[in-house]
ChimeraX commands (.cxc) that place a marker at each C-alpha (Angstrom):
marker #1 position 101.82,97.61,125.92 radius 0.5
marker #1 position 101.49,99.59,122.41 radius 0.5
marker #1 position 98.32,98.81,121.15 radius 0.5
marker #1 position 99.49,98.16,117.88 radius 0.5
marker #1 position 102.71,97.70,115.73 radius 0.5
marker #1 position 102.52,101.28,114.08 radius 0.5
marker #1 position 102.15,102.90,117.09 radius 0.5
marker #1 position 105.16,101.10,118.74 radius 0.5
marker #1 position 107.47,102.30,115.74 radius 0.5
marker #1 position 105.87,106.16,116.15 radius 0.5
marker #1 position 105.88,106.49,119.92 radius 0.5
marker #1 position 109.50,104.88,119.22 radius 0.5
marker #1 position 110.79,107.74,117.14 radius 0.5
marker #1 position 108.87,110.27,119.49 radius 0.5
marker #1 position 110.63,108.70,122.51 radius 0.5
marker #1 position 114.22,109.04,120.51 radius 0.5
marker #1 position 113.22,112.73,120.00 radius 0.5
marker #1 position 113.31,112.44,115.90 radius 0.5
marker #1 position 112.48,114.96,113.65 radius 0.5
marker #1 position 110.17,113.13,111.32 radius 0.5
marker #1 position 106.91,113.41,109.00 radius 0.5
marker #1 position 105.00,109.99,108.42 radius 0.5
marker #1 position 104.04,110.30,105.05 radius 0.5
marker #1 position 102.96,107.34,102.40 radius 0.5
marker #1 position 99.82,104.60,103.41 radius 0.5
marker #1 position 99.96,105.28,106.49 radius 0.5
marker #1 position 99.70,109.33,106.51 radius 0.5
marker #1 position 96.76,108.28,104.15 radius 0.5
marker #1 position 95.25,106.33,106.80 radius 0.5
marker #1 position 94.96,109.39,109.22 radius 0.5
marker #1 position 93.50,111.62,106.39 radius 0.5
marker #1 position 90.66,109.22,105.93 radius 0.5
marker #1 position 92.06,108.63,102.53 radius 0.5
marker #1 position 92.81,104.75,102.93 radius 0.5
marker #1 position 92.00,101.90,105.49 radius 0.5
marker #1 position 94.79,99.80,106.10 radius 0.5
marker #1 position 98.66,100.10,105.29 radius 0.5
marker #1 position 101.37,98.25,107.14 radius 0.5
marker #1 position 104.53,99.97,106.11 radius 0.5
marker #1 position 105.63,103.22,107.99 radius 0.5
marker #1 position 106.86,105.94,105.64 radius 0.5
marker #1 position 108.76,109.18,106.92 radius 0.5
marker #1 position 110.67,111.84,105.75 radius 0.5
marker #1 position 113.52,112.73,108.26 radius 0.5
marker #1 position 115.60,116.01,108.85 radius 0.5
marker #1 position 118.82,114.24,107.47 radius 0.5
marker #1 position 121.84,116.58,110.07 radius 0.5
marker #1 position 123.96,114.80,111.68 radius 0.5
marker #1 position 121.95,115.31,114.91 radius 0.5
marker #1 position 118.84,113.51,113.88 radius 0.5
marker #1 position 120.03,111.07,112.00 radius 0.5
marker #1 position 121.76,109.81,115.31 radius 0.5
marker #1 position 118.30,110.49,116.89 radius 0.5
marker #1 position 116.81,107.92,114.19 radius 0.5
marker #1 position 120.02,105.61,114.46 radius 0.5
marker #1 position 118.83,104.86,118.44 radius 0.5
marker #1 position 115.18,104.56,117.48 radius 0.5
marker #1 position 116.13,101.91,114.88 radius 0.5
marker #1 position 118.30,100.04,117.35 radius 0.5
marker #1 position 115.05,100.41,119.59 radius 0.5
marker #1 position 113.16,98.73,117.22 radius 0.5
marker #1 position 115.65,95.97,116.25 radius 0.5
marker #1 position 115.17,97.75,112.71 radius 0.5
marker #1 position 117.82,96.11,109.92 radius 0.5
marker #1 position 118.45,97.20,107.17 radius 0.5
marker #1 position 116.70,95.32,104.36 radius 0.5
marker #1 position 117.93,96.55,101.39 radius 0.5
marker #1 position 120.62,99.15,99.03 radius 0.5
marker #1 position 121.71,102.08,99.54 radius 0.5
marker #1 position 122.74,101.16,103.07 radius 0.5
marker #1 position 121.82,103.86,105.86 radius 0.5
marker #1 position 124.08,106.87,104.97 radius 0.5
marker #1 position 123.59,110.31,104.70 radius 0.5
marker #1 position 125.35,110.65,101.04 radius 0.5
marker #1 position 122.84,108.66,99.88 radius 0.5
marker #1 position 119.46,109.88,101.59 radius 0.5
marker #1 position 120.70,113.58,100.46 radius 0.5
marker #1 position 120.41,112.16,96.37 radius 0.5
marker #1 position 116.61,111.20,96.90 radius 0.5
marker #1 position 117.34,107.44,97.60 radius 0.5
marker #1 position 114.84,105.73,100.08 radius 0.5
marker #1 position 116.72,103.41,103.04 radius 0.5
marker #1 position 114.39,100.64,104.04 radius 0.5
marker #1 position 114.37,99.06,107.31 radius 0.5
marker #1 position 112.63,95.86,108.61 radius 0.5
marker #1 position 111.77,95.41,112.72 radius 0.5
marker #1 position 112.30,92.51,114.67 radius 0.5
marker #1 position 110.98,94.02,118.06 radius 0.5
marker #1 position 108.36,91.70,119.42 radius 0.5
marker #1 position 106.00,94.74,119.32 radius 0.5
marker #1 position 106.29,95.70,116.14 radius 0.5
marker #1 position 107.53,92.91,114.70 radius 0.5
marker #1 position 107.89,92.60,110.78 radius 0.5
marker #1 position 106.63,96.33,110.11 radius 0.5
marker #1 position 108.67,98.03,107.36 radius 0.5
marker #1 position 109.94,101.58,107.55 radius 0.5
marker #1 position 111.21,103.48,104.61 radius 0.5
marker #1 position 113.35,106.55,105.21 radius 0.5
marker #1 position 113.39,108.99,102.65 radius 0.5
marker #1 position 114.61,112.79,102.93 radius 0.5
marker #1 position 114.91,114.34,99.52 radius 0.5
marker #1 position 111.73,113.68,97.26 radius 0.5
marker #1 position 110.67,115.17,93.68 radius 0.5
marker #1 position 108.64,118.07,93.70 radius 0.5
marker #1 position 108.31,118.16,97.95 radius 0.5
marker #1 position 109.98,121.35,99.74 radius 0.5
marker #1 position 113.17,120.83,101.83 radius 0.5
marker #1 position 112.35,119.25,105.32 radius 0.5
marker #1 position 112.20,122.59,107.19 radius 0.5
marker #1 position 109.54,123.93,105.21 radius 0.5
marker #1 position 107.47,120.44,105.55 radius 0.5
marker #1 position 108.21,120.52,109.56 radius 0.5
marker #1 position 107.04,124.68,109.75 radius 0.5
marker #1 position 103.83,123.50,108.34 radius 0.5
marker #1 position 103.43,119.92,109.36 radius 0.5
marker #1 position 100.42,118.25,111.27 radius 0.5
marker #1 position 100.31,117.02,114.82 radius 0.5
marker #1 position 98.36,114.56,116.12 radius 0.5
marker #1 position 98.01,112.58,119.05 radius 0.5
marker #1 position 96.06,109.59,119.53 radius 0.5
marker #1 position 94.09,108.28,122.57 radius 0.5
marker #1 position 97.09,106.44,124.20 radius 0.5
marker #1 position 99.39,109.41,124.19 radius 0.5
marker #1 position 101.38,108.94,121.02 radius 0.5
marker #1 position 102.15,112.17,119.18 radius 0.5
marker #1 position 102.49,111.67,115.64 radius 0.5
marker #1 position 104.12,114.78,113.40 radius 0.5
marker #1 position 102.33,113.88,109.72 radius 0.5
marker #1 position 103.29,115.76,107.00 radius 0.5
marker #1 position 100.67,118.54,105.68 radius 0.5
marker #1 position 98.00,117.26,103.48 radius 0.5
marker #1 position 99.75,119.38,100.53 radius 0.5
marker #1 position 102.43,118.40,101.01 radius 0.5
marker #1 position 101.40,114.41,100.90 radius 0.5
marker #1 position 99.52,115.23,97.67 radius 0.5
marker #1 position 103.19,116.36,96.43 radius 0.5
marker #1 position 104.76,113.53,97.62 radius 0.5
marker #1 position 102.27,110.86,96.14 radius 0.5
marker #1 position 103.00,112.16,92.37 radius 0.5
marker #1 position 104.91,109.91,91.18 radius 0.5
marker #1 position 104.83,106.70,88.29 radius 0.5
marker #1 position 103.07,104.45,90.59 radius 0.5
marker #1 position 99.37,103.18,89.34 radius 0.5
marker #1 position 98.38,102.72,93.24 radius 0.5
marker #1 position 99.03,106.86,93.85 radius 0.5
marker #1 position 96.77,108.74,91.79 radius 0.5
marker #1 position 93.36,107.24,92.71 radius 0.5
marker #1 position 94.75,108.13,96.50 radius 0.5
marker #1 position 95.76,111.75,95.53 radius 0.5
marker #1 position 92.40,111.89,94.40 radius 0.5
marker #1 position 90.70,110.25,97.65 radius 0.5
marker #1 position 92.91,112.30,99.75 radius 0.5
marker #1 position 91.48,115.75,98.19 radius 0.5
marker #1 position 88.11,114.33,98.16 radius 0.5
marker #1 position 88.26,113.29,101.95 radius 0.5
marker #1 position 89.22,116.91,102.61 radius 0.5
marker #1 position 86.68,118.51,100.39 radius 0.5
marker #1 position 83.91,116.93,102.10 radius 0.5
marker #1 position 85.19,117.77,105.56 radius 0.5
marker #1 position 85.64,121.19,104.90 radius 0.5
marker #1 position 83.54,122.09,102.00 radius 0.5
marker #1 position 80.46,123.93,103.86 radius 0.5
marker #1 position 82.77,126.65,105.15 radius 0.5
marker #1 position 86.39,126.42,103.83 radius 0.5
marker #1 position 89.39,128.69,104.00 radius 0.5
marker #1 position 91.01,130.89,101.14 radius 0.5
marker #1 position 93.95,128.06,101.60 radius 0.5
marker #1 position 91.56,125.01,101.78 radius 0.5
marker #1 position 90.02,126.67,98.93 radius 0.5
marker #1 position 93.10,127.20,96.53 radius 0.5
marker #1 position 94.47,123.67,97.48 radius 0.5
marker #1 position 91.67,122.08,95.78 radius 0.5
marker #1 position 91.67,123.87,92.95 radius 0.5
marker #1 position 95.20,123.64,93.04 radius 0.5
marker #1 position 95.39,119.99,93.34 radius 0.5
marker #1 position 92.06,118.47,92.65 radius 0.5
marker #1 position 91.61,115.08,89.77 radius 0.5
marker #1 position 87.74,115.02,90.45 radius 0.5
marker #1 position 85.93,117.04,87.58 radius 0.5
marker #1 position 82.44,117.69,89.70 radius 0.5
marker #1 position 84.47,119.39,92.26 radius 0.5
marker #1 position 86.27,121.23,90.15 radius 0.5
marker #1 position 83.43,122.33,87.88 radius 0.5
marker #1 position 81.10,123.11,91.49 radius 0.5
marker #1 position 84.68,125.12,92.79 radius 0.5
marker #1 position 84.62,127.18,89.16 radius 0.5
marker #1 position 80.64,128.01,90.27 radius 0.5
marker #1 position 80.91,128.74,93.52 radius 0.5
marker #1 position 84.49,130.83,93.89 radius 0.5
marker #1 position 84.93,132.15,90.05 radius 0.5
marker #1 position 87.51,134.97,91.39 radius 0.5
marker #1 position 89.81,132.30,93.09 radius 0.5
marker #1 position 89.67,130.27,90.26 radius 0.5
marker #1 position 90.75,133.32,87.93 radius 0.5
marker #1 position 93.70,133.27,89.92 radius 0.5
marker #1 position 94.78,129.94,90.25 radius 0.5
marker #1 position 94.04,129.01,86.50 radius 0.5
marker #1 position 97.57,131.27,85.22 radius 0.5
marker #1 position 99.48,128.25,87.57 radius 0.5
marker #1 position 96.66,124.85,86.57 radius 0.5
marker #1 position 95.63,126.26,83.09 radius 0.5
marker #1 position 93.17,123.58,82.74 radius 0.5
marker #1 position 90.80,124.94,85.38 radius 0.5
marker #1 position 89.65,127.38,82.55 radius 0.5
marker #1 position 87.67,124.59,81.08 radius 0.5
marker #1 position 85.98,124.22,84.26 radius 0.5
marker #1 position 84.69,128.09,83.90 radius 0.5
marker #1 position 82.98,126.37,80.39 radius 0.5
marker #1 position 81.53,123.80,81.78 radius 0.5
marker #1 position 83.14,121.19,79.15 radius 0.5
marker #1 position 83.40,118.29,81.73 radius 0.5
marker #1 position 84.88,115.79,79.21 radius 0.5
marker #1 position 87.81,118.13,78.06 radius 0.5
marker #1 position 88.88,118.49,81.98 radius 0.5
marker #1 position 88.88,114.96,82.34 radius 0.5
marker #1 position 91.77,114.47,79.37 radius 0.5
marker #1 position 93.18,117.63,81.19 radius 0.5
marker #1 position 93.43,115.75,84.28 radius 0.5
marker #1 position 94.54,112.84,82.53 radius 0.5
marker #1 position 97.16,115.07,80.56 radius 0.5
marker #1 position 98.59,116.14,83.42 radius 0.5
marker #1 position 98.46,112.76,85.01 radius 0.5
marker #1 position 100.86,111.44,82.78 radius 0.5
marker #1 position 103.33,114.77,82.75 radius 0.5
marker #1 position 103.85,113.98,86.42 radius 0.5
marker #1 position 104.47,110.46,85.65 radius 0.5
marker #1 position 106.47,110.47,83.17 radius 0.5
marker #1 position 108.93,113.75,85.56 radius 0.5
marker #1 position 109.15,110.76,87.91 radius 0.5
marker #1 position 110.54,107.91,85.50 radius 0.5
marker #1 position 113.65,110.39,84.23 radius 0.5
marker #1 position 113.66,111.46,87.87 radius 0.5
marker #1 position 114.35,107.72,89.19 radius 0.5
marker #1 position 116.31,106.68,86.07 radius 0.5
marker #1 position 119.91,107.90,87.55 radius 0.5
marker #1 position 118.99,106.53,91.15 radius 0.5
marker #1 position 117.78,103.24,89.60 radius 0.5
marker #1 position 121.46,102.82,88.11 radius 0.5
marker #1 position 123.13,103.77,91.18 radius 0.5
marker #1 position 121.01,101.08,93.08 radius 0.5
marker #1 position 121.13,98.23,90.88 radius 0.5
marker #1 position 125.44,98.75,90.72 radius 0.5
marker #1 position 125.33,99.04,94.48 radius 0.5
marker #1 position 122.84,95.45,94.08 radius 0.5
marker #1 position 125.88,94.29,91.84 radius 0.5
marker #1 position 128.62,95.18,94.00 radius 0.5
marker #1 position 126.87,93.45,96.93 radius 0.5
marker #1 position 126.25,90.38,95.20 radius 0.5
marker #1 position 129.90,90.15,93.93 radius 0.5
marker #1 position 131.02,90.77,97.54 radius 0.5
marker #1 position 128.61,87.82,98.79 radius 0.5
marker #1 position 130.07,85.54,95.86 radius 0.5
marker #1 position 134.05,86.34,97.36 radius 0.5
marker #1 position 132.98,85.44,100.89 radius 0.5
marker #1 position 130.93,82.29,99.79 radius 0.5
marker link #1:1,2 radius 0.2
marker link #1:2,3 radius 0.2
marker link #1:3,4 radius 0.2
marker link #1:4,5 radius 0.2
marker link #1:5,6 radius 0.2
marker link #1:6,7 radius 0.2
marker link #1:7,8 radius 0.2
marker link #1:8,9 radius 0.2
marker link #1:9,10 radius 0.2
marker link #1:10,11 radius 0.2
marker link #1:11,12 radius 0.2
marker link #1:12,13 radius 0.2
marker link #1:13,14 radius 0.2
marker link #1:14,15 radius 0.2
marker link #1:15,16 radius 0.2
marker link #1:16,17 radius 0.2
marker link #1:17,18 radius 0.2
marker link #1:18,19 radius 0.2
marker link #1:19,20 radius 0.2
marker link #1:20,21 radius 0.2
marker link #1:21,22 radius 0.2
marker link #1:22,23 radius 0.2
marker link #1:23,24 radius 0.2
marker link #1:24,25 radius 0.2
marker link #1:25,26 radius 0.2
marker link #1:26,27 radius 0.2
marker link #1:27,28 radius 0.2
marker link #1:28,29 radius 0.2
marker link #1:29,30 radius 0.2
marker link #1:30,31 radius 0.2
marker link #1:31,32 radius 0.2
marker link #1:32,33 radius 0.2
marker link #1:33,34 radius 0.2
marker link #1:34,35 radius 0.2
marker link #1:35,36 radius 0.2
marker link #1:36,37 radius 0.2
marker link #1:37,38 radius 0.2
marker link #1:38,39 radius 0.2
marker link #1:39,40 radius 0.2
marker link #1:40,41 radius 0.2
marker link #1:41,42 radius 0.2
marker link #1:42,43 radius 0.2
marker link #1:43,44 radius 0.2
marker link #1:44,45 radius 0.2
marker link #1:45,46 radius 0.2
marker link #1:46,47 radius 0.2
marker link #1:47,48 radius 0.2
marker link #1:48,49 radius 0.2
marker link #1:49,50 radius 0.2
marker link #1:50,51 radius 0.2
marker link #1:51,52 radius 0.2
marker link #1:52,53 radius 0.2
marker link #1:53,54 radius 0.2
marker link #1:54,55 radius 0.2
marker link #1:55,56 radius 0.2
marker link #1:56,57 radius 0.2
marker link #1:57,58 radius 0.2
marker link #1:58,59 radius 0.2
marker link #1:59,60 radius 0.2
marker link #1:60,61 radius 0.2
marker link #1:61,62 radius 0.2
marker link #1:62,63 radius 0.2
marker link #1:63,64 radius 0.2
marker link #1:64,65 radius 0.2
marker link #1:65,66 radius 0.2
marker link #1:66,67 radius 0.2
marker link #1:67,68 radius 0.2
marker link #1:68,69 radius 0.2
marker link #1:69,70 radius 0.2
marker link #1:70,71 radius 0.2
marker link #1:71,72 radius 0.2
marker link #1:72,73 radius 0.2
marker link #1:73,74 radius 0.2
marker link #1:74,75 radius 0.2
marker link #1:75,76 radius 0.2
marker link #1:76,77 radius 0.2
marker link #1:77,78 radius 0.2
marker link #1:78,79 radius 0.2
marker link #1:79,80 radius 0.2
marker link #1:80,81 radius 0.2
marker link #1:81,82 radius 0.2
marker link #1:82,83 radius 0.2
marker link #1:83,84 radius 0.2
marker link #1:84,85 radius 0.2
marker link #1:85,86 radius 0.2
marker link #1:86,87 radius 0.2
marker link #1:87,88 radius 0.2
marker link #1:88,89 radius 0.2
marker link #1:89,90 radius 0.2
marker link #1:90,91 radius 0.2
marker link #1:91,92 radius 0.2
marker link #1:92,93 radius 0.2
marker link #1:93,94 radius 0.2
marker link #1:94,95 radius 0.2
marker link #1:95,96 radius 0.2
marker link #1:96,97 radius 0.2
marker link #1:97,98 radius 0.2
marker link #1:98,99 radius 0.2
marker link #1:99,100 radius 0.2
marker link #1:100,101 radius 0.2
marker link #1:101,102 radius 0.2
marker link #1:102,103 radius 0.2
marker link #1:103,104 radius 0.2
marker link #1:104,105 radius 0.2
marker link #1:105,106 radius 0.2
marker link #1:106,107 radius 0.2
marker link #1:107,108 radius 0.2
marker link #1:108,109 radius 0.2
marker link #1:109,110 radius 0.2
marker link #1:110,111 radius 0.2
marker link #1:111,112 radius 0.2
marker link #1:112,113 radius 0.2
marker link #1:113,114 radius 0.2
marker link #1:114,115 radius 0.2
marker link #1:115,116 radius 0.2
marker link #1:116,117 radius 0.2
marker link #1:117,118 radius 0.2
marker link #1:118,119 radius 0.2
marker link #1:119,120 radius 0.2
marker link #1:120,121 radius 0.2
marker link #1:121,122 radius 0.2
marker link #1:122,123 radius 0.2
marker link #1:123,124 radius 0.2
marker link #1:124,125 radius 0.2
marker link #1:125,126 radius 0.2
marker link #1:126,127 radius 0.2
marker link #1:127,128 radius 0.2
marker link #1:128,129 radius 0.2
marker link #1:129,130 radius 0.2
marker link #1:130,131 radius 0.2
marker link #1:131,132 radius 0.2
marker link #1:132,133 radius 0.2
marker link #1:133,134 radius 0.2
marker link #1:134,135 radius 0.2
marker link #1:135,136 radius 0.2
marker link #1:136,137 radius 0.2
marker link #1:137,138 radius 0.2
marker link #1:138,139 radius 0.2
marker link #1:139,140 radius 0.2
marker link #1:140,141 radius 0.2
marker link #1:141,142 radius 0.2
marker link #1:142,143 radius 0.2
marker link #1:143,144 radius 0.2
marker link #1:144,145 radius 0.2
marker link #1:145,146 radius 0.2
marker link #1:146,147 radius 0.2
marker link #1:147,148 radius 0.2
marker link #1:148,149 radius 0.2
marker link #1:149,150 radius 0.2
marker link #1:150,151 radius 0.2
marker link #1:151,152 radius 0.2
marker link #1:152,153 radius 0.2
marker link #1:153,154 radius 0.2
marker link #1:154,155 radius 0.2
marker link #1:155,156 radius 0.2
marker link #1:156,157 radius 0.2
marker link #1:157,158 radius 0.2
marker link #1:158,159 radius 0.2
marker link #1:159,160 radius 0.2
marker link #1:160,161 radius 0.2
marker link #1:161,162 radius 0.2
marker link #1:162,163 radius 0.2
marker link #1:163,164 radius 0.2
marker link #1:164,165 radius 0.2
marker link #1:165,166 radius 0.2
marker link #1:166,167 radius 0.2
marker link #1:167,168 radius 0.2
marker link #1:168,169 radius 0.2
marker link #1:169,170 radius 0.2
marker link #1:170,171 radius 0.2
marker link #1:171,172 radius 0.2
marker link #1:172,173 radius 0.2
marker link #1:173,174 radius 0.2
marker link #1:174,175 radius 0.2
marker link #1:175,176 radius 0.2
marker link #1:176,177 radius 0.2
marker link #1:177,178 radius 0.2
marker link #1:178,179 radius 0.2
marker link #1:179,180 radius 0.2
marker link #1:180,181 radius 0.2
marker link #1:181,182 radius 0.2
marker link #1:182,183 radius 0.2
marker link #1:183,184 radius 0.2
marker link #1:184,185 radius 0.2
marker link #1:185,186 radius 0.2
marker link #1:186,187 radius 0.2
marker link #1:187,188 radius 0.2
marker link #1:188,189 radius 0.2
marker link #1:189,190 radius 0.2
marker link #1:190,191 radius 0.2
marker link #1:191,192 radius 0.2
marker link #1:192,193 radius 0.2
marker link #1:193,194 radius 0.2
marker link #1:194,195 radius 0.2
marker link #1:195,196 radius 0.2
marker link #1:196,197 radius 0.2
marker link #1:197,198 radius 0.2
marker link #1:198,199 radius 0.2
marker link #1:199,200 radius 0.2
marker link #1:200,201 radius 0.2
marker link #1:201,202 radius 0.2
marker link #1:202,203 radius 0.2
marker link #1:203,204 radius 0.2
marker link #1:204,205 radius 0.2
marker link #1:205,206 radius 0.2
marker link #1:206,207 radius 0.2
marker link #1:207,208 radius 0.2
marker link #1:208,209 radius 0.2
marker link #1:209,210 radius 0.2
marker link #1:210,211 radius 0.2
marker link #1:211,212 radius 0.2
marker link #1:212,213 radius 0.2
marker link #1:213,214 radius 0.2
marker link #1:214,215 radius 0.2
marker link #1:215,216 radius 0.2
marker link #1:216,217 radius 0.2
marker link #1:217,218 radius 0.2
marker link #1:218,219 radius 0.2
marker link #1:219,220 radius 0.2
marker link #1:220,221 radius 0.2
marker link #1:221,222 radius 0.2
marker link #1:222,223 radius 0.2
marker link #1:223,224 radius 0.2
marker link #1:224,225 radius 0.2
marker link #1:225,226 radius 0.2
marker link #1:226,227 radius 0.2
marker link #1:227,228 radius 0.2
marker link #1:228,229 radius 0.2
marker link #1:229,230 radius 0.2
marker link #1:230,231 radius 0.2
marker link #1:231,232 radius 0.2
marker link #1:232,233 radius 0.2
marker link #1:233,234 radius 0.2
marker link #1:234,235 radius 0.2
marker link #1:235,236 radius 0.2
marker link #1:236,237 radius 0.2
marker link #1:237,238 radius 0.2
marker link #1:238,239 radius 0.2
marker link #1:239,240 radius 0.2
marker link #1:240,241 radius 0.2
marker link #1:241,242 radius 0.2
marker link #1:242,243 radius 0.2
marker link #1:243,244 radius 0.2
marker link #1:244,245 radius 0.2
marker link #1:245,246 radius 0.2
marker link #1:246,247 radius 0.2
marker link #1:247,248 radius 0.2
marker link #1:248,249 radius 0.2
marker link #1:249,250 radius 0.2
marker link #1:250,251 radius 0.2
marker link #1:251,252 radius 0.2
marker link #1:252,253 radius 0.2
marker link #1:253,254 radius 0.2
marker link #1:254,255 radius 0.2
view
């Protein structure tokens, strides 16, 4: 038996062949960013193809549909998420949210070229999206994201920090919210910082040294990304609360 629910939905979608990258809490999990999150997030290749692949695997899973938009390519395509709810003894009540279009993230075949594989010790390969990538995703108007960006980058720094990459490098100074790693990056690799700074001007006042300044600069650019994410959602929001409308006026007809 699947040792837990999680892993029933994952080695479910690995069984059904589907292309897809867990992302949200429980991505965050595996990153050593979070302990505990019950809902399964991925982003899915949305062809035909797959989404027949991910059709099965739901049917698997005894996986309804829980919510608007309904489970339709039209709609996954405009950045709306479909949410599912399983009644499958083993993995019974676990949520999955479907999403394959998100603000600011690359197309799906750049996230699966540079996604991450794991397995874990009963077998079940699990296709995560990259750690960049994640940080991407998690930008968005909700309080509960930003203090996990930053435990996500902060995770990684002190994994890697004694001898990172160029990459590992330029991702934190790309992506970083904690000013003393920032200010110890700007000391230890001034060069890459030079670089990076024309694309994160803020870094500059890292070079300084002027610790409180960074932290409204993080703050500053806290609320840019924010605020991109409201005006992003305000057009889907409409769509889903007429679709809410419509379904309630279609309930009313047939009560």
């Amino acid at each position: 038996m699947t040792p837990n629910p999680i892993l029933k939905v994952l080695s479910t979608l690995g069984l059904h062949r589907v292309r897809y990258l867990l992302m949200g809490g429980q991505a965050c999990v595996l990153y050593g960013a979070a302990e505990f999150s019950r809902d399964t997030d991925i982003a899915i290749a949305a062809d035909p193809e797959n989404l027949g692949r991910l059709s099965r695997a739901l049917a698997a899973l005894q996986a309804d549909c829980i919510a608007v938009p309904p489970f339709e390519a039209d709609y996954l395509a405009r950045g709306h998420a479909v949410h599912f709810r399983c009644r499958h003894p083993e993995a019974h009540r676990i949520r999955i949210d479907v999403m394959s279009v998100m603000r600011g993230v690359a197309p799906f075949e750049e996230l699966w070229q540079r996604r991450t594989t794991l397995e874990d010790p009963f077998g079940t390969r699990i296709e995560m999206m990259a750690l960049p990538d994640l940080v991407h995703a998690k930008k968005t108007q909700r309080d509960k994201d930003w203090p996990m960006i930053r435990r996500l980058i902060e995770a990684n720094f002190v994994e890697h920090s004694t001898n990172p990459t160029p990459e590992q490098i330029d991702f934190w100074l790309r992506e970083s919210r904690t000013p003393a790693i920032l200010l110890g990056l700007a000391e230890r690799y001034p060069d890459r910082l030079a670089v990076v700074a024309e694309d994160r001007p803020l870094l500059r006042l890292a070079v300084i040294g002027d610790e409180p300044a960074l932290t409204h600069g993080l703050e500053s650019e806290e609320k840019q990304q924010r605020d991109g994410d409201r005006d992003y959602w305000v057009p889907l929001r409409a769509e889903l609360e007429k679709l809410r409308r419509e379904k309630r006026e279609i309930g009313e007809q047939d009560a």
